[in-house]
N, C-alpha and C positions, 0 to 999 in steps of 0.2 A: 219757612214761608211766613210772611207778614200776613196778621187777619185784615181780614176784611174792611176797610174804614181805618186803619191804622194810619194816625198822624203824624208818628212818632220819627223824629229823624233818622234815618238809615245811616248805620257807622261799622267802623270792619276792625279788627283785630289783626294786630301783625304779630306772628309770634305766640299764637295760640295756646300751644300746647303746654307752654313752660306754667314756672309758679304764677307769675302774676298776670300770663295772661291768661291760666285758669280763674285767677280771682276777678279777672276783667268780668268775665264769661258769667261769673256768679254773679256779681253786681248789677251787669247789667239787665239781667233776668226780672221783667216788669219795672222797667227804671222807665218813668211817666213821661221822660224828653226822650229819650234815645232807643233804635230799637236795632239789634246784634241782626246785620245783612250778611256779613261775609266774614269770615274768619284765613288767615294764612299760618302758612308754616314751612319747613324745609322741605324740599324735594323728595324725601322720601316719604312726607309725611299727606305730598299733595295729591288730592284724586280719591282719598278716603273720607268718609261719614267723619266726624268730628267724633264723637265719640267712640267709636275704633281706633283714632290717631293719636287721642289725649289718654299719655298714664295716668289720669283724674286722681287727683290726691287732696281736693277739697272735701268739706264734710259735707252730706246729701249728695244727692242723684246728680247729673248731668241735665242742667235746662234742657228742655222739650225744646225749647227755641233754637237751640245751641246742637246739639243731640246729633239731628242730622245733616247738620251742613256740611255739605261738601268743601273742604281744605282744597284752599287754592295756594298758586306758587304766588312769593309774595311779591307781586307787581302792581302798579295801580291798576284802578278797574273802574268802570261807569257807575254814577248814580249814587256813592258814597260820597257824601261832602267835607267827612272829618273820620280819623281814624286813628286811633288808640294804639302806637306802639310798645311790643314788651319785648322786640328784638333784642338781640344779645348783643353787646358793644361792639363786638370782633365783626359783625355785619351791618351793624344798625346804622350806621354812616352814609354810605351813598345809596341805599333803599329809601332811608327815609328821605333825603333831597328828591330821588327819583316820586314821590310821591307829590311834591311836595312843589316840582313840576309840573305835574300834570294837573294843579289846582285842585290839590287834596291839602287839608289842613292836618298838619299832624302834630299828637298830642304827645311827646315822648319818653319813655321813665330809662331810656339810655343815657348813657354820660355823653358820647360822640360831639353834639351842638350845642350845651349846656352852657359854655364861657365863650362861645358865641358874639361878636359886639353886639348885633342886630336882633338877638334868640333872648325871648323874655325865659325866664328861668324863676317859676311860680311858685310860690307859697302864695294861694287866694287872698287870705283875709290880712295878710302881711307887707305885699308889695304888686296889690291889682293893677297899679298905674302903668310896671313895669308890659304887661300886656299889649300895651300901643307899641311895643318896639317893632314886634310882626307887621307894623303896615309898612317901615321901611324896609324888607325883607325883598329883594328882586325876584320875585314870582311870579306865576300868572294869576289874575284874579282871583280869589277863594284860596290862594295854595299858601302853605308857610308853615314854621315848624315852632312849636314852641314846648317845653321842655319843664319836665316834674325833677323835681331834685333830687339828691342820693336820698335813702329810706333816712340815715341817719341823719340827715340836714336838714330837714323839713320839722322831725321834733323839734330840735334844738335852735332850727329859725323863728317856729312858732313863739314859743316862750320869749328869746331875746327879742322880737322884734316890738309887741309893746314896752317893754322893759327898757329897750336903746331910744325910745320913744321920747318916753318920758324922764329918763334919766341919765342918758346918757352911756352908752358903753365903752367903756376902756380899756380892758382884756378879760379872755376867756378863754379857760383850762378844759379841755372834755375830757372824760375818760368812757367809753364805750362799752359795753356789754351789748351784744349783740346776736340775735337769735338763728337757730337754724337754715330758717326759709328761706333767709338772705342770700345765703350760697346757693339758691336754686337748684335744679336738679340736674345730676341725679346727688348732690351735696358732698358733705362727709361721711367718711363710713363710720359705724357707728363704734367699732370701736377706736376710730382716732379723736370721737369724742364724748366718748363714756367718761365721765369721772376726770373731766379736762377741760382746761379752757386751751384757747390757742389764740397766744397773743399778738396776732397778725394776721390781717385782711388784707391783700391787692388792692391799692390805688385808695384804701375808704378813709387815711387821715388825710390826703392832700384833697380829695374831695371836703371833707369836712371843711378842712381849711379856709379855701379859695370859693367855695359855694357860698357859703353862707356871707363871704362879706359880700358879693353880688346881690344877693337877695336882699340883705339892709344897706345896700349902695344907695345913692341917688341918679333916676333916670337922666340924661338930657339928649341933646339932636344926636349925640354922636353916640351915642346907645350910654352905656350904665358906670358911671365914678363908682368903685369898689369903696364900704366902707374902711376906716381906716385905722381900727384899731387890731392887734394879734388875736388869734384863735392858733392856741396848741393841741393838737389834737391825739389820743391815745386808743386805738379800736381792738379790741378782743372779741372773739370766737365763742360762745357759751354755749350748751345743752341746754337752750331754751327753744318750744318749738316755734314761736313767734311773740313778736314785742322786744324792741331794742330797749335797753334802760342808759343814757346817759348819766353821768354824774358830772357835776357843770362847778365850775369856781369862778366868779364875776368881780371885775374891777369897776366900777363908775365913775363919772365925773361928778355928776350930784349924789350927796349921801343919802342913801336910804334903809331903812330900816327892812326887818324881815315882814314883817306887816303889812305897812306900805308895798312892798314887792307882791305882795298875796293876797290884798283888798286888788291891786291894780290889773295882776291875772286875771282872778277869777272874776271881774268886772267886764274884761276884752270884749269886743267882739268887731268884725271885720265887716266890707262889702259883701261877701258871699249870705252873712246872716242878713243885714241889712235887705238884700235882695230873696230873700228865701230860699235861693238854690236848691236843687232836691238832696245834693247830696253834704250841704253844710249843715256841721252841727252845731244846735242850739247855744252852744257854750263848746269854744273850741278849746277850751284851757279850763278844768278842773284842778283846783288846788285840794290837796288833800291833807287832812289835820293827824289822823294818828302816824305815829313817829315812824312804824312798821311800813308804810305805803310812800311809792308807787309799787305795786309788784305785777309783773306779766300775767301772772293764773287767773288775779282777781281784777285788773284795771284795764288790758288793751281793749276790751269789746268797746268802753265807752262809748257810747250816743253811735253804733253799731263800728266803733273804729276808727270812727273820724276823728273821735277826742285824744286830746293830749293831756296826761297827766301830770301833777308837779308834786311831791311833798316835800318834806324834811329843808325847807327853807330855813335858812338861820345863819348866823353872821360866820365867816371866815378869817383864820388867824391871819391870813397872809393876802387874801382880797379883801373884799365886802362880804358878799354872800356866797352861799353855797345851799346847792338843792339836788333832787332828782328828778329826772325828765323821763316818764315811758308813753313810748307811742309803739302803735300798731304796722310794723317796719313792711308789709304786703294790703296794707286796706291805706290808711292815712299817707303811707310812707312809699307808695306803689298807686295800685290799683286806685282807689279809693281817689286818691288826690290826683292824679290824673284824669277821674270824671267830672272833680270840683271844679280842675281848670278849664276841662271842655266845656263845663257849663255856663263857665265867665265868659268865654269864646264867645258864646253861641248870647247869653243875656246881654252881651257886650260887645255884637254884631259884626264882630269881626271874620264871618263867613257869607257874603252875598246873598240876598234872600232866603237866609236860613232863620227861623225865628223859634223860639219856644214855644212846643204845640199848646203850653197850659199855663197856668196862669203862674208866677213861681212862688207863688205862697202855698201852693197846692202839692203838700208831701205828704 
């Protein structure tokens, strides 16, 4: 239940129970714009207390706010203006249209409407413009869907997109490491990956692929010109229990130095900071100097998750440069960036008299 004098936007959860819409669940726990009304999930899971239905696998308690909601089946519902899915791809398709109908705005971390002509497909501080694509969306007032990109696309859009900015990009090599939580639950067992990588993920290099030149595309009337240089993509399975580590190899059109590439990161900063968002971090690109880092244990929590990390920049025999990219593959790469973009939604008014209860410098 909402207290008393709560101004905070009412928002629901589709998908509750899994990883990141547990992480949803955590985040949004005292988030100063938005305030957790309704929660869904599968049919068997609906009609129960939220915390009897969720196998909770986040660190601490079960929000009080969260705790005892009753799990509803996931259809739209009154009074909710915008709502957070972490459905499963195999479903997440016509629920979230069905939402999205009934003039619910829906914020999505499924692949289903991602390549979309019309479906902006967000990295905040990288390509906010792309956000106007939902007005041309045929929905009813307030409804429309817009879309957080694969965990591992979102690192590695972060970084190249000032990078292709200012310099130009001309191809790019990934090689992926990638953590646990990604597989969701109930994942791998544990001994298929004890003391193993497993060099293969469903669907996560052509997402690589085809994601990320959308996101550094250029908008116009007919939705989004894909940039247009190659992205090869290479994604592995690791015994990490969260944070993806990319390893990136970059071609450019202008030369630039490892330096240059590393005064130019750690300088970024986007609209979301620009606008104070609550949940954009102060410095969304952290360059790191000893040669040992980026590492998961020591670098995903950055600025609580939202950061991305970069080290070991320096020239390549067969491109330009080469670095390491870790991000936080369920806060930044999930959850997290999905509330960033709801928050551009909402600063950037594209929900009918929905306004930010507070001021957005105020986190």
């Amino acid at each position: 239940m909402s207290k008393k004098g709560d101004a905070r936007i009412p928002v629901g959860i589709l998908g509750a129970t899994g990883v990141v819409g547990q992480r949803l669940v955590r985040l949004l726990e005292d988030h100063p714009w938005f305030r957790l009304a309704t929660v869904t999930a599968s049919d068997r899971s609906a009609g129960l207390p939220y915390a009897e239905a969720a196998r909770w696998i986040q660190s601490g308690p079960i929000p009080e706010e969260a705790a005892d909601l009753v799990v509803r089946p996931t259809e739209p519902m009154a009074g909710v203006p915008m709502v957070f899915s972490a459905l499963d791809s195999s479903v997440a398709g016509p629920l979230e249209k069905g939402f999205a109908e009934a003039g619910i705005l829906v914020v999505s971390n499924a692949s289903n409407h991602r390549m979309g002509r019309q479906v902006p497909l967000l990295v905040p501080e990288v390509n906010p413009e792309h956000l106007d694509l939902v007005d041309g969306q045929e929905y009813p007032e307030g409804g429309g869907i817009i879309t957080n990109p694969n965990c591992s696309t979102i690192g590695l859009s972060l970084v190249l997109g000032p990078l292709h900015a200012a310099f130009g990009v001309e191809a790019v090599q990934v090689v992926t490491m990638q953590a646990l939580s990604g597989a969701g639950l109930p994942g791998h067992a544990a001994l298929e990956m004890q003391d193993n990588v497993i060099p293969f993920i469903p669907g996560e290099e052509e997402k690589l692929e085809e994601e990320t030149l959308k996101i550094l595309g250029v908008r116009g009337e007919g939705g989004v010109t894909p940039a247009a240089f190659p992205v090869s993509a290479q994604c592995n399975r690791v015994p990490v229990s969260d944070g993806h580590t990319a390893l990136v190899s970059l071609k450019f059109v202008e030369p630039v130095s490892p330096e240059e590439a590393a005064a130019h990161l750690a300088s970024f900063q986007g609209l979301p900071q620009e606008l104070g968002l609550p949940f954009a971090p102060r410095r969304p690109i952290h360059v790191l100097s000893d040669h040992r880092h980026p590492q998961p244990r020591l670098h995903r929590d950055l600025e609580e998750g939202m950061a991305v990390s970069v080290g070991r920049i320096r020239p390549c025999r067969i491109n330009d440069l080469r670095m390491v990219i870790l991000s936080h593959n369920t806060v930044r790469g999930a959850a997290g960036g999905a509330l960033l973009c709801g928050e551009l939604a909402v600063a950037e008014k594209k929900i009918p008299g929905v306004r930010p209860p507070v001021p957005t410098d105020d986190r």
